[in-house]
N, C-alpha and C positions, 0 to 999 in steps of 0.2 A: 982707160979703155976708149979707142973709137969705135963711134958708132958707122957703122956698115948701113945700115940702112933705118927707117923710121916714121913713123906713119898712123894715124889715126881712126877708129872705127867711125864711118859716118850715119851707117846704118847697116840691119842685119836681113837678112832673109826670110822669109816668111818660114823655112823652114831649115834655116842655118843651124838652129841650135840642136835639131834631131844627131846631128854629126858627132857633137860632145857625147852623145850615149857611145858612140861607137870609140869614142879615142879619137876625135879629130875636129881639126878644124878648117875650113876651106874660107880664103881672103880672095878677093879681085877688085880692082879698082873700080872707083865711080866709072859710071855708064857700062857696064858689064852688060851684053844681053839680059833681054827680061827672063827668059827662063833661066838660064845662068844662076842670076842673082837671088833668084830663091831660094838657096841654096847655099849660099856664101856670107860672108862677114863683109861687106863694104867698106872700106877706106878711100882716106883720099892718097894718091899715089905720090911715093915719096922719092927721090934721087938715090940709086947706089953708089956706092962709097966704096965698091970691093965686088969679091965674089966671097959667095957662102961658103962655109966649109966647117966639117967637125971638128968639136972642139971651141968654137963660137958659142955666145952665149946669146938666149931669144930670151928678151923681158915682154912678157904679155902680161897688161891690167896688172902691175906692180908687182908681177911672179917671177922666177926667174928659172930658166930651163936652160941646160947644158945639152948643144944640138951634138946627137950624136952620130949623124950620118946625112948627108945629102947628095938629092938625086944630080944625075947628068944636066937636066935643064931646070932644075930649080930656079938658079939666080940667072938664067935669060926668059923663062917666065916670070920673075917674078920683076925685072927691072922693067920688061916690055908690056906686062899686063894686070901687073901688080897680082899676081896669080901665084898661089902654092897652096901647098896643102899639108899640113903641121899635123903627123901623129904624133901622140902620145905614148911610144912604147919603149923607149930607149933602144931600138934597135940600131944596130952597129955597120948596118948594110941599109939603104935607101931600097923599099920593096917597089915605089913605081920609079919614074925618074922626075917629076915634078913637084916630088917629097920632101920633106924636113921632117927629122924624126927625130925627139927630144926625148927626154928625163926626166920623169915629176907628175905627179898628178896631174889629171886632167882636171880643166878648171871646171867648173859649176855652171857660167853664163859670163859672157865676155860682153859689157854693157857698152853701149854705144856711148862715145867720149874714150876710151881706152886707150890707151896706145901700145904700139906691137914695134919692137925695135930691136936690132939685131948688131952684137955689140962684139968686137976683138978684143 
C-alpha cells in the first residue's frame, strides 16, 4: 500500500472530543485559529502523496476504516490546511464537501500521539 497522506495528533481541543458523540471527527493543522482549535484534533501537518478518494483506506490510532466517499474539497483542504472532517457513517455520497466518510465504528478517544494516515 502507499501511503497518501500521514500525520500525527499533537493536541486536542478543549472540546474536540464532543464531536465523537456525534460520529465525527474534525483534524487542522498546528497553529489553527484559537477558536478553531477547540474543536478540532491538532496534528502536525503532513505532505500529500495523491488525492483522496473512495475506496482508500484511513488508519486512525491503529483502526482501520474503508473511506467510503469524499467531498469535492477534501484533499485541498486537507493538503492546504490540514483540515477535514471524518464521519463515521459509511455513507456512499460525501454530505458536505470537506468530508471523508468512513466504515466502522466510531473510536472512543483519539489520544494524542496517534497517528491518522490515509493509505492506497
Amino acid at each position: 500500500m502507499q501511503t497518501i497522506y500521514q500525520t500525527t495528533f499533537t493536541r486536542v481541543g478543549d472540546y474536540a472530543r464532543e464531536s465523537l458523540a456525534d460520529h465525527m471527527l474534525i483534524t487542522f493543522r498546528e497553529g489553527a485559529p484559537e477558536d478553531i482549535e477547540a474543536y478540532c484534533f491538532i496534528h502536525r501537518h503532513g505532505d500529500m502523496q495523491g488525492e483522496l478518494r473512495a475506496g482508500e483506506t484511513l488508519t486512525l490510532a491503529n483502526a482501520v476504516f474503508p473511506i467510503t466517499a469524499v467531498g469535492e474539497v477534501a484533499t485541498s483542504n486537507l493538503r492546504e490546511l490540514g483540515h477535514i472532517t471524518i464521519r463515521f457513517d459509511g455513507a456512499a455520497r460525501a454530505e458536505y464537501p470537506g468530508t471523508i466518510h468512513v466504515a466502522g465504528p466510531t473510536p472512543t478517544d483519539i489520544p494524542v500521539g496517534s497517528v491518522l494516515a490515509i493509505l492506497s
